[in-house]
Each structure stands twice: as structure tokens, then as C-alpha cells.
N, C-alpha and C positions, 0 to 999 in steps of 0.2 A: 316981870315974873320973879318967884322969889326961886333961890337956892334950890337945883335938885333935890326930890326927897323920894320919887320917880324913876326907878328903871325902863326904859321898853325894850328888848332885846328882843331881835330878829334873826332866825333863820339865814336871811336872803335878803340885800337891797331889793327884790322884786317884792316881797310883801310889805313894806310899806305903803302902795296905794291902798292894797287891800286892807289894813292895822290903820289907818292914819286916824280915822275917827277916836281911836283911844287918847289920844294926844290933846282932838280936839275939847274932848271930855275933861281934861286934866286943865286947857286953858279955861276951862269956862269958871273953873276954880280959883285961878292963879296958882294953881300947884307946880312947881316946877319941876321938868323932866328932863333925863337925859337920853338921846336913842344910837343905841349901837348893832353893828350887825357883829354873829356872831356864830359859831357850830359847834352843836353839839357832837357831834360828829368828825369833823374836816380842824376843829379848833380845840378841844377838848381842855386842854392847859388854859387859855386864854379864859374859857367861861369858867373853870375853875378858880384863875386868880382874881376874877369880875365878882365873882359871886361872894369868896374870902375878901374882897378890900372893901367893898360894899357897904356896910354898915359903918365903917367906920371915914367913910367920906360922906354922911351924912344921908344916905340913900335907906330908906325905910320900910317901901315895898318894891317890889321887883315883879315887869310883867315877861313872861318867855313865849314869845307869838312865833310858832311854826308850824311845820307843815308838812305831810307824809309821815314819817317815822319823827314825830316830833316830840322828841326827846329834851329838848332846849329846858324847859321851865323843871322838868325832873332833876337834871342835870345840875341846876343853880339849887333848888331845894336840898340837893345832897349837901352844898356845900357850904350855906347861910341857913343864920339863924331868923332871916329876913319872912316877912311872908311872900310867895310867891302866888302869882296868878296864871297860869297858862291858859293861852290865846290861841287856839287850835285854826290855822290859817286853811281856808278850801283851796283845795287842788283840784286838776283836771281828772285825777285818777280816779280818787272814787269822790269825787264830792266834796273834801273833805272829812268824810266820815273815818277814813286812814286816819287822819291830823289829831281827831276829837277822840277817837278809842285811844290813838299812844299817849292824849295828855293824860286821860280821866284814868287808865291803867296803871295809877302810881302803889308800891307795895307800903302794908303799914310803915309807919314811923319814918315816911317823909310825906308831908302832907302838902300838895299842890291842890288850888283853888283852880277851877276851871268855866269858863264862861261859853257858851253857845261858840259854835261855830258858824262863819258868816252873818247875813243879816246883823244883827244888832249885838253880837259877842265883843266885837274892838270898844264901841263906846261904852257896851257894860263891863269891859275890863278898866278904861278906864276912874268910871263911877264908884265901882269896889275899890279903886285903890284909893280916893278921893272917901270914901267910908271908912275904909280900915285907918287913913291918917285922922280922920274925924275925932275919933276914937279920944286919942290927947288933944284933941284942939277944938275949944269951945267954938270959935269964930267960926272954923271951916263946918264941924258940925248944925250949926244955925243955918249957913247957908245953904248947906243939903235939904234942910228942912224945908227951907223955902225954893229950892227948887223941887221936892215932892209935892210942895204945896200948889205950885206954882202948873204939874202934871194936871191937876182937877181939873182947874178952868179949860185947860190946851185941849182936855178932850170936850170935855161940855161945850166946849165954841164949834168944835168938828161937830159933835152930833145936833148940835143947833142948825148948822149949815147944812147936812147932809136932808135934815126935817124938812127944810125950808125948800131943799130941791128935791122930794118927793112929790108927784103929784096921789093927791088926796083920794082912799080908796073909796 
């Protein structure tokens, strides 16, 4: 895998099961990433010096996956000129939906991207960041393409199978 270009920053060692699909997203690119746990909160110094050195160890976008008052991805946005994604992780308290209001409530002029919470939010955190490095890189761009292209058939085979196990009205 090449050189991080990839932040995932977590909350919590415990969201990681729940986040790992962004990662996986990120290999199927060969993008390389790096994952650190971290608070916004309990650390504050730490995500601020992460966020400040950031760019210039070759890191390009930056994901902030937490949970409850999650504040993580706002936190690095204040501090990098990087783009950030925030990964609003579910919780038992309300679902999640605590995690996905603190990210998506960011004030003008820090601007955090934010992807679904649960279900299919981790591996489309990782996707968009695998898009936004697209951006300069013709190769990785191509290859995005061929993986939307590659979405058509994967469904048209599902609804083939699903026809075939209908019985006929």
C-alpha cells in the first residue's frame, strides 16, 4: 500500500469495529492510511497538534469518526487546511442520531463533510476520501470510475437472481 495520504481518527478504540469498513474502502484503492484514536474532548492538544502537522507529513484528507457529542472531525477542521470527513459513529443512546446532529452542526467557515451514520456511512467515508484524492490523480480517478461502472452489473446480477426466484404471477 502506498504512503499515507489517509487519516481515520477515532473517538474510542471501541469504534473501530463499528468504522473499520472505511479502511476497507480505502484498501480496495491502495490508498494508504493511517488510524489513530484520539478526543476531542479528554485530548484536545493532541487532535490539535494531529490536525497542525497533518498536511505537511503528507496526509491529504482526514476522516473524524465519533460518537455522542462528536465533536472529533469539527475539532481537526478548526485546525487544518485539510478536508475533513466526519463519521458520526451510533451509539446506544439515541441511535446514533446524538453522533450525526454534533457532526452535520458545524458553524460557517469550518466546513466538515459528513457521511450517513451507521449502515453504509464508514465505507462511504472511506469512498469520498478515495474521490476527493481522485481529484489530482488521474490513475486513482479511472479507477473510481471503474468501480461505479463496475456498481451497474452488481446490481443487474442481484435483480436477475431475485426475477429468477420469483415465482411467476
Amino acid at each position: 500500500m502506498s504512503a499515507p495520504q489517509v487519516a481515520i481518527l477515532m473517538g474510542s478504540d471501541s469504534d473501530w469495529p463499528k468504522i473499520n469498513k472505511c479502511a476497507a474502502a480505502l484498501e480496495e484503492f491502495d490508498v494508504g492510511y493511517e488510524v489513530h484514536v484520539m478526543s476531542a474532548h479528554r485530548t484536545p492538544h493532541v487532535v490539535a497538534e494531529f490536525a497542525e502537522s497533518a498536511e505537511s507529513r503528507g496526509i491529504k484528507v482526514i476522516i473524524g469518526a465519533a460518537g455522542g457529542a462528536a465533536h472529533l472531525a469539527g475539532v481537526v477542521a478548526a485546525h487544518t487546511p485539510l478536508p475533513v470527513i466526519g463519521l458520526p459513529v451510533p451509539t446506544d443512546t439515541m441511535g446514533g442520531m446524538d453522533s450525526l446532529l454534533a457532526t452535520v452542526q458545524m458553524p460557517g467557515d469550518v466546513p466538515v463533510a459528513s457521511v450517513a451514520v451507521g449502515m453504509g456511512g464508514p465505507r462511504n467515508a472511506g469512498l469520498f476520501a478515495v474521490q476527493i484524492l481522485s481529484t489530482a490523480d488521474e490513475s486513482l480517478r479511472e479507477k473510481f470510475k471503474e468501480f461505479k461502472e463496475s456498481l451497474v452489473g452488481k446490481i443487474q446480477e442481484k435483480n436477475k437472481k431475485l426475477q429468477s426466484s420469483l415465482a411467476p404471477v
